[in-house]
Structure formats: C-alpha cells, structure tokens
C-alpha positions in Angstrom: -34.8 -5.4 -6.0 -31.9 -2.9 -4.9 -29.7 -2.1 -7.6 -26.0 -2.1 -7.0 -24.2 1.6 -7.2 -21.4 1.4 -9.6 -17.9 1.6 -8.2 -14.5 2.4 -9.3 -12.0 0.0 -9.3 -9.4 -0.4 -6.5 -5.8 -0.2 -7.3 -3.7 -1.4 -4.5 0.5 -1.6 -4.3 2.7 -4.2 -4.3 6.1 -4.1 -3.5 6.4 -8.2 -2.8 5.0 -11.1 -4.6 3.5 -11.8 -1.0 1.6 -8.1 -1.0 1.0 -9.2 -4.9 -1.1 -12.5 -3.6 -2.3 -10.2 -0.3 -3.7 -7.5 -2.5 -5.5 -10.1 -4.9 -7.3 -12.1 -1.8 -8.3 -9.3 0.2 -10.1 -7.5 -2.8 -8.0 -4.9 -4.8 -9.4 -4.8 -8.6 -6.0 -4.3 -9.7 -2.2 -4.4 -8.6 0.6 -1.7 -9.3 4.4 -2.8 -9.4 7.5 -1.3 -10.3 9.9 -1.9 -12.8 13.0 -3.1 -10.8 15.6 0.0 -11.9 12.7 2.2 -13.8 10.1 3.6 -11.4 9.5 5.5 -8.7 10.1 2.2 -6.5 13.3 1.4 -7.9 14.2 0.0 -4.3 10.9 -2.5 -3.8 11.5 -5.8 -2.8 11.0 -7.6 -6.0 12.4 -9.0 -9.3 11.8 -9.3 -12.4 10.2 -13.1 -12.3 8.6 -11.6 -8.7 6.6 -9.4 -10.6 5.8 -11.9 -13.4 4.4 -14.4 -10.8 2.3 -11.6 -9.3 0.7 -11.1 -12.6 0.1 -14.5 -13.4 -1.6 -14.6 -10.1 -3.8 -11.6 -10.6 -4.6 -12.7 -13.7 -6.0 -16.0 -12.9 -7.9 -14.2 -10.2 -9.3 -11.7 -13.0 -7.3 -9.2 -11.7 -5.5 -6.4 -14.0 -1.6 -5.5 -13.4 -0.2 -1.8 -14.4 3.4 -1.5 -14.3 4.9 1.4 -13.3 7.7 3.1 -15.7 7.2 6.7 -14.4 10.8 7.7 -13.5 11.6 11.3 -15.1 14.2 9.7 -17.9 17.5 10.9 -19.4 19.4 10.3 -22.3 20.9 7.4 -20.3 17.7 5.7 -19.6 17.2 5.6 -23.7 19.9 3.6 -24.3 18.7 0.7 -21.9 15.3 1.0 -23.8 15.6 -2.2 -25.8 16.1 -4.4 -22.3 12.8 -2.3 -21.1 11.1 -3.3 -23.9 12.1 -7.2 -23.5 11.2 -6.7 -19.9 7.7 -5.5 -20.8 7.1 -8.1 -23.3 7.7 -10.6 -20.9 5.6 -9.6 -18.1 2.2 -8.6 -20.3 1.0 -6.1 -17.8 -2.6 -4.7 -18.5 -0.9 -1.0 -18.9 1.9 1.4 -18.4 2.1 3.8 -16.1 4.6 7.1 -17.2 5.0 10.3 -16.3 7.6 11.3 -18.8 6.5 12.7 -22.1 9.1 11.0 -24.3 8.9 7.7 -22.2 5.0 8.0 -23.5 6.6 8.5 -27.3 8.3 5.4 -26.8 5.7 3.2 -25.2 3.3 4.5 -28.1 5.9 3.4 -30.4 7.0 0.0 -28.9 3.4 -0.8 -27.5 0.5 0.8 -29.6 -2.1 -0.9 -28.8 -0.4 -1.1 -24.5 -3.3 1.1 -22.3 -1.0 4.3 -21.2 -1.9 5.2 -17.7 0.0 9.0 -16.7 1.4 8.7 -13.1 0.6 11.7 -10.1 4.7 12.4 -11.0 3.3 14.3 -14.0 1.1 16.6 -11.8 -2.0 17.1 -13.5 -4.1 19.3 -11.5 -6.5 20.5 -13.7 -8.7 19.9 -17.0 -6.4 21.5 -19.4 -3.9 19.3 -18.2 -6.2 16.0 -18.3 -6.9 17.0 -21.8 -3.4 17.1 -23.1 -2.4 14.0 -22.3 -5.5 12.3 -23.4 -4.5 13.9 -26.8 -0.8 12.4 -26.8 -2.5 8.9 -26.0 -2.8 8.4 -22.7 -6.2 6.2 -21.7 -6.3 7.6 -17.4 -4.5 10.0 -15.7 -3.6 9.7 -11.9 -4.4 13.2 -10.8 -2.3 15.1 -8.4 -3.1 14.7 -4.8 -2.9 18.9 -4.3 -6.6 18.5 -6.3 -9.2 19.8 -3.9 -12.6 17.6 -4.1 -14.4 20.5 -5.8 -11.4 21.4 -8.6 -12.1 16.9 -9.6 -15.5 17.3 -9.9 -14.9 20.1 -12.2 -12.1 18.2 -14.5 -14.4 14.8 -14.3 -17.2 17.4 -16.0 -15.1 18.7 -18.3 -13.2 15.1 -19.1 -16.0 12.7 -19.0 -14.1 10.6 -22.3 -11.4 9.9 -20.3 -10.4 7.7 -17.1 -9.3 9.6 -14.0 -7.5 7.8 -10.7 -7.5 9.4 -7.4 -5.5 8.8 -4.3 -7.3 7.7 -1.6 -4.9 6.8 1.5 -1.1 6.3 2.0 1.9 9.0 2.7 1.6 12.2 1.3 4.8 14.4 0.2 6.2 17.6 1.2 6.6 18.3 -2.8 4.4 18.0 -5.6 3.5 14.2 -5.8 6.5 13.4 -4.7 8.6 16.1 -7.6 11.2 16.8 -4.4 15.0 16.9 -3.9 16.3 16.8 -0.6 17.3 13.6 -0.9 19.2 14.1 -4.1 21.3 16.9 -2.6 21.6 15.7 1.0 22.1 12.0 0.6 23.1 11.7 -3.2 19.6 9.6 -3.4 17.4 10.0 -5.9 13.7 10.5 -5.3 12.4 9.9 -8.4 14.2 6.3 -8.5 12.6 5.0 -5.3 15.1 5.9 -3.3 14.1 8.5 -1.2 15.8 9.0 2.1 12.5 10.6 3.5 14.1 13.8 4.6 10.3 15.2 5.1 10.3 12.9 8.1 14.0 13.9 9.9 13.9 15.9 13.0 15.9 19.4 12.4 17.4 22.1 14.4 17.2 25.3 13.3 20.3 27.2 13.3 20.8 30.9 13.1 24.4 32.0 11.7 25.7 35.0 12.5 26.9 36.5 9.1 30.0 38.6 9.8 31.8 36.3 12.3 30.0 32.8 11.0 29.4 32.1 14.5 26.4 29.4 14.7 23.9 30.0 17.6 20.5 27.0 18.0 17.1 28.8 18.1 15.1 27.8 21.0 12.1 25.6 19.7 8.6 25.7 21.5 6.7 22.5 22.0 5.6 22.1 18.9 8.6 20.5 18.2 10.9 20.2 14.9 9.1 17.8 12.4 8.9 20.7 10.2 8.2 19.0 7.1 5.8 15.9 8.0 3.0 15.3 6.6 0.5 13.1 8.1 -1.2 10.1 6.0 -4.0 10.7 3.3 -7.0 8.7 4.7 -10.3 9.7 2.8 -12.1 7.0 4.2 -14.3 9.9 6.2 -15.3 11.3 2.9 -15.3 8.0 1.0 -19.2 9.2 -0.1 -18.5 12.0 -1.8 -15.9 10.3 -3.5 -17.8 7.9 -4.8 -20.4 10.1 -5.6 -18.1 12.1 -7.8 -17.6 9.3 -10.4 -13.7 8.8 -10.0 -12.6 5.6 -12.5 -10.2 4.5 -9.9 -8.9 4.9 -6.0 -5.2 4.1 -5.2 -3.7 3.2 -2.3 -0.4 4.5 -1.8 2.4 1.9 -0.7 5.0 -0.1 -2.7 7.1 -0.4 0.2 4.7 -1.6 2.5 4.1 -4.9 4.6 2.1 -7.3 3.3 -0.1 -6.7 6.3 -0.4 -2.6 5.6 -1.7 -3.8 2.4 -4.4 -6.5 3.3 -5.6 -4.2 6.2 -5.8 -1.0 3.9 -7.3 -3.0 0.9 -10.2 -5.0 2.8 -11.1 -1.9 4.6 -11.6 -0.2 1.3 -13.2 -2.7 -0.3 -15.4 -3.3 2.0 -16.5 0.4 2.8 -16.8 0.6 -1.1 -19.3 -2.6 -1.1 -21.8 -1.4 2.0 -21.8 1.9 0.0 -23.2 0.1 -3.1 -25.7 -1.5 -1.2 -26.9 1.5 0.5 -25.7 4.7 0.0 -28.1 7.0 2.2 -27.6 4.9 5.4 -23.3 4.4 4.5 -21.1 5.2 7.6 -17.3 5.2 7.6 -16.7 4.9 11.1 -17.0 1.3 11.0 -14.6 0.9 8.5 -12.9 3.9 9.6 -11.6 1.4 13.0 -10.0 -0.8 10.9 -7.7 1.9 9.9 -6.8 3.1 12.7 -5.2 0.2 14.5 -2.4 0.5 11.6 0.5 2.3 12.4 0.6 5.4 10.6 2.0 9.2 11.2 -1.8 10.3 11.5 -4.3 10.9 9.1 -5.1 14.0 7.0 -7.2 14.5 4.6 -5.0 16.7 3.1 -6.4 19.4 0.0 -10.0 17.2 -0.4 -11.3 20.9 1.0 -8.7 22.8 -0.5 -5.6 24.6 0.8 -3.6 22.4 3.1 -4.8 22.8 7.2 -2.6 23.1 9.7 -3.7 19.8 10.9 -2.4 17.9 8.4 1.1 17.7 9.7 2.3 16.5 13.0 5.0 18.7 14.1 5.9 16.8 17.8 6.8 13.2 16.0 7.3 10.7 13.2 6.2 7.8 15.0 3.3 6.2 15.7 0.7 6.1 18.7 -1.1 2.9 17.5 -1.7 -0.2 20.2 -1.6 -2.6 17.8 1.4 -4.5 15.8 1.4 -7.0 12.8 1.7 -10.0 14.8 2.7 -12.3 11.6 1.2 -14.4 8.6 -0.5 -17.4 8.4 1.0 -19.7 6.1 -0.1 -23.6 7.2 -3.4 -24.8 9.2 -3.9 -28.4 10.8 -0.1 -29.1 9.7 1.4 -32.4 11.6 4.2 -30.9 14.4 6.2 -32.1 17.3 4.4 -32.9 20.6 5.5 -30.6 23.8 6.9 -33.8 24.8 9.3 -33.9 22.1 7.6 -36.8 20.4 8.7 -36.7 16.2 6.6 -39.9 15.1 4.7 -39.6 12.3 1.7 -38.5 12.5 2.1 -37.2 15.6 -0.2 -33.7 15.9 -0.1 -31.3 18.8 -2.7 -31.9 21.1 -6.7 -29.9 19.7 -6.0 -31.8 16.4 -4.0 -29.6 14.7 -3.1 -25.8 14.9 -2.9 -22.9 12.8 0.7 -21.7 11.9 1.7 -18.3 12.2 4.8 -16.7 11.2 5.8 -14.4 13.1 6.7 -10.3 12.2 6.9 -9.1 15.6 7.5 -10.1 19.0 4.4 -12.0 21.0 4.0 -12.8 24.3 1.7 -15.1 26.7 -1.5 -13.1 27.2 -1.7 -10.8 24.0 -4.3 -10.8 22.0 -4.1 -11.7 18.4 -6.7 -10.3 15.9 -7.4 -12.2 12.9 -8.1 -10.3 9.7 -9.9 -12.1 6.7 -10.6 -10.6 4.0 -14.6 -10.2 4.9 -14.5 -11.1 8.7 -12.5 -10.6 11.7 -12.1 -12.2 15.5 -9.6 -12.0 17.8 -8.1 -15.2 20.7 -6.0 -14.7 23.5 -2.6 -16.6 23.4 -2.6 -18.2 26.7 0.4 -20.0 26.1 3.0 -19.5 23.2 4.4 -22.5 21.6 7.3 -23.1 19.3 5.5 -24.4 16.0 8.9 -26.2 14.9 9.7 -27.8 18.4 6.6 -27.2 19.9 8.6 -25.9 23.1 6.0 -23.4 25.2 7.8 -20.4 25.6 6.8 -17.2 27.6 7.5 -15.3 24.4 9.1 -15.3 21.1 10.7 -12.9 18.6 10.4 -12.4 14.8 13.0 -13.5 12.5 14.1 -16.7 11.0 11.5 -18.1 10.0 10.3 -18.1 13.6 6.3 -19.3 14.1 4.4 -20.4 16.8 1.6 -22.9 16.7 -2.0 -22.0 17.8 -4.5 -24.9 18.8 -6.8 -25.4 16.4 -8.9 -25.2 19.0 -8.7 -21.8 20.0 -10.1 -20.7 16.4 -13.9 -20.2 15.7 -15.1 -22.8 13.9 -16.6 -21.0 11.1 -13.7 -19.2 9.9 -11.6 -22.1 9.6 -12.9 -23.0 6.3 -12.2 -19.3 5.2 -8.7 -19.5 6.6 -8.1 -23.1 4.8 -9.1 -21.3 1.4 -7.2 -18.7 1.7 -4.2 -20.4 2.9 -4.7 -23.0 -0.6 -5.0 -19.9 -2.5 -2.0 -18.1 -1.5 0.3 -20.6 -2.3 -0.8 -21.5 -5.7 1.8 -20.4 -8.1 
C-alpha cells in the first residue's frame, strides 16, 4: 500500500463571505480575513457578521479561520483596543495574524492562550529573524516573499520547532511585502490599511527638468514601454515539488480582494496539484495543473526570488493588463429551479422545457455560441451556449450583460449527467448558513 506524502496546509483569502464558502468547497485547509478597519485589507468587501458567518462555515467544514490584525499601529489604534478585543471575542478565529510588535504584546495579553501567526508585513527573511519572534510568542511566521528557495531551506533547518508559511501565488509588491508608500504620498492612501492605490501598476512618463530655467522636456521611451514598476504574479506552481519537498507548514495564496472565482480557480488548482503529488511524487507534473492557471486573468507569472535575485523577467514593462482568452462567466447559485416558459407561461409548476436548468448568475457579458467551462472543485467540462435565455423571463436573447442580478438559464440538458449530482451538492452546501 502507497503511503500518502504529508502536506502543508492551504491557506486561501477571503475578502467576501461568498470567497469565504468558495475557498471552503473547493479545498483550502484554512481561510484568512481581515479585520474591517485593522488589516492590511481594510477595504475588503466584508463586515463584521460577514466574517463571523465565514467562520461558522469553515468551522462546520473543519476548516481553521486566522484573522488578520497586521496593520503597523499607532497610538491611535490603542485606544480603539477594547472594541478590537470585543470584535475578536466574538468571531473566535483559530489565530491572529500581526505584524506589529506591540500589537503582539497586546494579543498576548488579551488572548494568551490565541495561536499568534506573524504576517509577511514584518519581513522575516531569515533564521535569526524566525527565532525572535518565536521567542516573543509567536506559534508561525509568514516569511517574506524576497526569501530565495535555498535561504527557506536553510531557516526551516535551523527552525524546525516552529511553523513557517510561504507564499505560493498572487501579486507580488514593488516594496518589501508590501512595506511601500507611494500611495500614502501620492493619493493620501494608506498601504498598510488596505488601501493601496496600486501606483506599481500606473503607466509613467519620465520627465527630465531642466534645473536653471525649470523648463520640463518628456524622454523618449523605447518599446519596452513605461510600466516601470510592475511586477508580474507569483505562481510557484512550476516548482510546486520542491516546495513540497522542503517541508513548509503552510502555502498562501495571495488575494483578499479577489473574485470569488480567482479564488475557487487558484484554490482547486492547488489543491489538487498538492493531492497527485502525495500520491506520487516521482511521476508529479505541474503542467497539468499549471493550465488551469493560466486561463485566469493575471499580469503574468514570475516566480519571482524562488532562485534568488529578482530576473528581469519578472516584470512586464509594455502593460498592466491581461492577455487571457477566458473571463469569469458567472456563479451558479440554483439547479432544476421551476421558471417561466419562452412562451411566457407563469403557472405553477411550469419548468422550461429539458426538465429544469441550471442557473447562472452572471459576472460578465455572454453571448450565443461561447463556450462556458464549468469548474468543480475535482472535475471540469465545458457546453456551448447555443441559445442564451433570460432565467427570470426566460426570453432567448442573442446576449446578455452582468449586473442586477442578471442570470441566464441553461437546459439541464446540456449538462453531463454525472456532474449534476456534484453540482446539486455543492449548490446545497453553499447556501447553508
């Protein structure tokens, strides 16, 4: 009998209660959120109760939640300590995650027996550094993303008593883990409150000012364009075996502010890259998994300092945007649900003709003839829409726009048989509270 490899868990974002629930089905070990107002995603798209209901979730799914507090905090920040601390109480996460050294004295103090987790914002790129924290309390420490794969296998050698968390894909900064200010001076924004304008992804012109007179003259570019500061994506999925080889606690996918589908996409390919490397670690290839990443829209992949210093390569100097065919088409959120006939026929009972459809919500625009592509979180298959129909009136239209709730109905029909069943489930588990 082949004995499983052991793996490190696999922490995924969540910056909506819907990533919370997408994260848990498609096979993260455990969720980060924000504190609305006290992390480094001040501006995610969920409250307070949000993020209680996404831990309730995860938890009935035996999933862990770590909240992130890792803002860099001032004497201001201390005197809204006592709401923090109510906040906390209330939503029971697993852990805390700081950067802050005297947020860690009061988490120690408030929470003693709370697991401190120490964010990337506290850089830690080496052993020493590892080590001092473990000493003020802290139980794993998210290592910088600047750590070549070499300089972690050293620290995991010299730290084996204590848990270390790795980036694995998501954007990467023009700073250290994300210690920058452009946004603070430029837009009044702060960076370290999740509110990052992104200035690292602006097009600039360089200017060239003549010092006596102040006259301004432009400096001719060459086609390498003026994206001077950004960075393309962390993807380690190429070098997902050595990772795993090198005994890492935990790999975290960068994201907060991502779509529900970015998350389920970058969480299912993980997990399942992770699984077939368990089972068989000599024969693992990435490529397979590798596909599934690459129909996301992204600014490119690097793999940034896994090597060491920084290639050229990792930055694309021409654009921001992305070359990716594919778009999130929308969400499923009913299947076999009773709707209007074409005809305009409301009785009771009355279904669309194939029994039933699958309802689909959409997030962007969809047209007769595309193709739609189904991710679950094992399998995958893909229909053509030969017709697009209203799933409210069901009106056929030659296409239809996201927004407003707007879904279109898909015969039941036109769906594979056997993933039905796997569609139904998750669709039941989704919306349980």
């Amino acid at each position: 009998m082949m004995l499983m490899k052991k793996l490190p868990e696999l922490l995924a974002p969540a910056g909506t209660l819907d990533a919370f629930k997408t994260a848990v089905l498609y096979g993260a070990d455990a969720i980060y959120a924000g504190l609305p107002g006290f992390s480094m995603r001040a501006r995610a798209k969920i409250d307070v109760d949000g993020v209680k209901s996404g831990i309730e979730f995860a938890h009935s799914h035996g999933k862990k939640v770590y909240l992130a507090f890792n803002l860099f905090a001032h004497e201001r920040d201390f005197e809204n300590m006592s709401r923090v601390a109510e906040v906390v109480e209330y939503l029971k996460p697993d852990a805390l995650i700081v950067a802050d050294a005297g947020v860690l004295m009061w988490c120690k103090e408030k929470f003693p027996d709370m697991p401190i987790h120490i964010s990337t914002q506290a850089n830690i790129c080496s052993a020493a550094s590892v080590k001092f924290w473990q000493s003020a309390g802290a139980s794993l420490c998210v290592l910088a993303r600047e750590v070549s794969h070499p300089e972690f296998c050293e620290i995991r050698k010299q730290c084996p008593d204590v848990k270390l968390e790795i980036f694995v894909h998501g954007a990467m900064c023009m700073a250290y883990s994300g210690r920058c200010l452009l946004s603070n001076y430029i837009t009044g924004r702060p960076s370290n409150r999740g509110a990052c304008a992104q200035l690292c992804r602006w097009k600039y012109d360089v200017i060239l000012r003549e010092r006596e007179s102040g006259v301004e003259m432009p400096i001719d570019e060459d086609e390498r364009g003026a994206y001077i500061l950004n960075s393309k994506d962390l993807c380690l999925m190429p070098r997902l075996a050595e990772v795993l080889e090198s005994a890492p606690d935990s790999l975290k996918i960068e994201g907060r502010n991502r779509s529900e589908y970015y998350v389920g996409s970058v969480v299912r390919a993980y997990r399942n890259a992770m699984d077939a490397w368990a089972r068989d670690p000599v024969n693992f290839n990435p490529d397979e998994f590798m596909a599934d990443l690459n129909v996301l829209e992204t600014r490119g992949y690097t793999t940034a300092f896994f090597d060491g210093p920084l290639p050229a390569t990792a930055h694309d100097f021409d654009t921001t945007k992305s070359d990716s065919a594919f778009h999130a088409a929308g969400v499923v959120t009913a299947v076999d649900e009773f709707r209007p006939s074409p005809n305009g026929a409301t009785g009771e009972g009355d279904r669309v003709s194939g029994g039933g459809g699958i309802v689909l919500e959409l997030r962007n625009e969809v047209r007769a003839g595309d193709e739609i592509t189904f991710l679950l979180p094992r399998d995958k298959f893909s229909i053509k829409l030969d017709k697009i129909q209203n799933a409210k009136t069901g009106e056929f239209v030659p296409k239809m726009s996201a927004g407003q709730g707007n879904s279109i109905l898909i015969p039941v029909a036109k769906i594979p048989h056997e993933y039905l069943p796997q569609i139904q489930q998750y669709i039941l588990a989704y919306k349980r509270k």
